[in-house]
N, C-alpha and C positions, 0 to 999 in steps of 0.2 A: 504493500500500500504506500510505506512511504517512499518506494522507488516511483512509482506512477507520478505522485505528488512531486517530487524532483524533476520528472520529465515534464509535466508539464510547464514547469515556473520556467525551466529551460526552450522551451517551443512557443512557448505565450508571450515572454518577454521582446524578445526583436519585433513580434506583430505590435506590442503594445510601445514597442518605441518608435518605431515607424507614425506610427498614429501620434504620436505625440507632436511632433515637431509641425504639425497641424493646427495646433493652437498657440504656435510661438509666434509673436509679433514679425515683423521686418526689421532690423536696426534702424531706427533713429536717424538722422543727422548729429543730432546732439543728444539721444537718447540710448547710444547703440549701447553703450555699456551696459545698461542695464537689462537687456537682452541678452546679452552675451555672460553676464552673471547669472541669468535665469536658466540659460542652456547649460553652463558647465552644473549647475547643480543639479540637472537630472540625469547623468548615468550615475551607472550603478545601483541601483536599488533592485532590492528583489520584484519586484513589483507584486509581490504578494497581493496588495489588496485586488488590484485591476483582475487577477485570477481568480479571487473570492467573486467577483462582480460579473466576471464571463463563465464558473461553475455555479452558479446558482441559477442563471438565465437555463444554461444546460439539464438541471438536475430537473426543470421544470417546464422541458423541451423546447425550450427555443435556442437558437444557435448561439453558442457563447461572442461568436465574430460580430454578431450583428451588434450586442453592446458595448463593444469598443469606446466610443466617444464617454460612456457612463464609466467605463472603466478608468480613460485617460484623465476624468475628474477627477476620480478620487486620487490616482499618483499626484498630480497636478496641486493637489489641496496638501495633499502627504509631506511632497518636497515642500514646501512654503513654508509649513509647520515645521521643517528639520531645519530652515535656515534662522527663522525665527530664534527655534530653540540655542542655537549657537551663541547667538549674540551676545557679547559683554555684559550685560542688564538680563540675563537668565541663565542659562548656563554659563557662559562663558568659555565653550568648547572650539578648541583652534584646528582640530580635524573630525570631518564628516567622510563615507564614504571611504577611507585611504586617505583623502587628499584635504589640503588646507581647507578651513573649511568656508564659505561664501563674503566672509568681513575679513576675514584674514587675506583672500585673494585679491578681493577690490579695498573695500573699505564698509563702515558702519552704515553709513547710507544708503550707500547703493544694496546693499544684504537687505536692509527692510523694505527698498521699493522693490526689490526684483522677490520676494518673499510675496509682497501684494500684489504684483502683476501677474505671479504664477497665480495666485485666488483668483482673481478676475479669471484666467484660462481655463482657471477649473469651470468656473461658469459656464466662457460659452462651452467649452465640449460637453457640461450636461446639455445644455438647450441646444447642442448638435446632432443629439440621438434622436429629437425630433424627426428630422431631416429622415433617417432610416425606414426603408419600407416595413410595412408590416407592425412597428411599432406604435402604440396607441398615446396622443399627445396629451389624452388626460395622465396617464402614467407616466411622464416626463417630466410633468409635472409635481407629481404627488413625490418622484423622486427627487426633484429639487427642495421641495417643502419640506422634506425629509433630511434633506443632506443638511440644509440652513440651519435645522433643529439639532442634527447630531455634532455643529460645530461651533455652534455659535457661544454665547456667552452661558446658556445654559447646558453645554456637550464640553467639545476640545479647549477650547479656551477658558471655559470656566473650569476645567479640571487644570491647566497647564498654569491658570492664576492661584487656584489651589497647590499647586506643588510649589509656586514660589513663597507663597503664604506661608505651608508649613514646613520651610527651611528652619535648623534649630529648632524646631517645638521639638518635644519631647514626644514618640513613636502613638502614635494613635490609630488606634483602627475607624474608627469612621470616617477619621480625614481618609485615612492612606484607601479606603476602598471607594469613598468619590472621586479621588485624584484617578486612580487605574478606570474606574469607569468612564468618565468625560475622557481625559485628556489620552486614552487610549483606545479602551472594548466597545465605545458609541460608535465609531467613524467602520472599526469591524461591522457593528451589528447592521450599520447604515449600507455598506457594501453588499454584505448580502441578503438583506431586504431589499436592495436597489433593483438586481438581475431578477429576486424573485417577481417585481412587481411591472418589473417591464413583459417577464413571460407569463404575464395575467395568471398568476396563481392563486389561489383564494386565500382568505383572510388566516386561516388559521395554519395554511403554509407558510404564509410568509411572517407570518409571528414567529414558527418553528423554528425556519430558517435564520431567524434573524434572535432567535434566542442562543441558538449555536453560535452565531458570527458576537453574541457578547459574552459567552461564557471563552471562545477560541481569542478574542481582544483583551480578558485578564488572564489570561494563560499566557499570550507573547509580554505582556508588562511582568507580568510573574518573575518570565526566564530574563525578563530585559535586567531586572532586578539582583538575580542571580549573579547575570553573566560580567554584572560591573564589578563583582566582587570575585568571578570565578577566571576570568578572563584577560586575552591580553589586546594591547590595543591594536597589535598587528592584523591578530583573528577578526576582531569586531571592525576595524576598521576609522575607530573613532575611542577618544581617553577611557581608561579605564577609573576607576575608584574616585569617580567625582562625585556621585551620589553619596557616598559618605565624609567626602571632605566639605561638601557641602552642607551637607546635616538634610539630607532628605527623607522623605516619609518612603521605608521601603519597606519589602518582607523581611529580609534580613535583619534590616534593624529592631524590627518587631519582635517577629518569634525566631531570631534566626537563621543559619542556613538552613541547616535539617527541615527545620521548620517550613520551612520557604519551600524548598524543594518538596515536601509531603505536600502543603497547598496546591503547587503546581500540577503534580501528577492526581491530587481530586479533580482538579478543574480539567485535564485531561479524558480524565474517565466520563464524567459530566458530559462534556462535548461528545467523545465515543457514543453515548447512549441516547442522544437527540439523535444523531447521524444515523442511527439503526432505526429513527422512526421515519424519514424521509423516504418519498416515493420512489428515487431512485438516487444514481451517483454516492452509496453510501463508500466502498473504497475509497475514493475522492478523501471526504469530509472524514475518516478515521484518519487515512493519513494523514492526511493534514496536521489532524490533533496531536498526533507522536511525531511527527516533526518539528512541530515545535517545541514540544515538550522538548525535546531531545535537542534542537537549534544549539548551534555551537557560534552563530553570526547572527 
């Protein structure tokens, strides 16, 4: 299962970068830079979500290719949020990716406009799924009204202002399990109710489905949490042990590794046992789950 899962993120990802460069502006006269910060930040990424957004269309018969544009939203939304995250005034992280990371390259400013210029492109490529035959523009809709909801100030951002809030506080669990749900398992759970709702799946599929994509969104925050403490920066691609020099709200710092690790592998199983109710694509959505669990990037 999680060889399949591997193959795919490797055959979806070039379709899903292809597509991308679709919703990048033109350089500028006096704007190119900022374009050209927007472009060097998107290789590399697994493009995990855009493959949760074309196997959910799948699992619920429609062709994963055909929501492409809903897919390139959400990487589009994804990178914006990692250069963000960089910045001097939040993390403060000088490599993303392997490589420097988006303010270290250019500078402070250009990082937060090309951060906001890639949200704008997340936009149109949702409202360019419209454009797609066969797809219904009330559901393009409802997918945006949804995506709004999973990032805005009550989703990703309110989780991501929660995690700056509770720097130094002393390990809390209600903070620490809003932070992984907004500022992580929403934008998951948003992805694959996205694909469900574009392949007109009924309400209580795409509840399923999208119960799985936020139990599978604090299972990667889980291992993310893990891997700052188990990991090196070569592997990750990006600092290790800043989360604790920080004073962040993590598992670790809560209940531990051990501890951490036991939560992960429930929330594991959890995901497992949604994915065996699903109409179809259950291999998919298992692997999934133990690759992450298991993710060493």
């Amino acid at each position: 299962m999680v060889v399949q899962v591997k193959r795919l993120l490797a055959e979806s990802a070039p379709r899903v970068d292809q597509h991308l460069a679709r919703y990048l502006p033109a350089a500028g006269e006096f704007a190119g830079h900022v374009v050209e910060a927007m472009r060097r930040s998107l290789p590399g990424g697994k493009r995990l979500r855009p493959l949760i957004v074309m196997q959910a269309a799948a699992t619920f018969g429609f062709e994963g290719e055909s929501v492409l544009p809903t897919a390139c939203g959400f990487e589009l939304l994804h990178t914006a949020t990692l250069i963000h995250d960089d910045l001097p005034g939040i993390d403060d992280s000088p490599l993303r990716r392997g490589r420097p990371s988006c303010h270290v390259a250019f500078d402070e400013a250009t990082a937060v406009l090309a951060g906001d210029a890639l949200i704008i492109a997340a936009y149109s490529a949702l409202a360019a799924q419209a454009q797609v035959e066969g797809v219904s523009g009330r559901a393009v809709l409802r997918v945006i009204s949804e995506f709004c909801a999973s990032t805005g100030a009550s989703g990703l951002i309110g989780g991501e202002a929660a995690d700056i809030r509770g720097e130094k506080q002393p390990p809390d669990r209600r903070l620490l399990e809003y932070i992984h749900l907004n500022k992580t398992a929403k934008l998951f759970e948003a992805a694959a109710r996205a694909g469900a709702i574009l392949a007109e799946a009924s309400e209580e599929q795409i509840d399923l489905l999208g119960g799985y994509g936020r139990t599978l969104g604090l299972l990667f925050q889980a291992t993310d949490d893990i891997l700052d403490v188990t990991s090196s920066a070569e592997t990750l691609g990006k600092p290790v042990g800043l989360d604790e020099q920080a004073g962040k709200q993590t598992y670790p710092a809560l209940i531990g590794l051990d501890g951490a690790r036991e939560y992960a592998a429930q929330l594991a199983r959890q995901a497992t046992e949604v994915a065996q109710k699903l109409p179809a694509n259950h291999r998919f959505w298992q692997g999934l789950a133990a690759l992450t669990l298991d993710r060493q990037a």
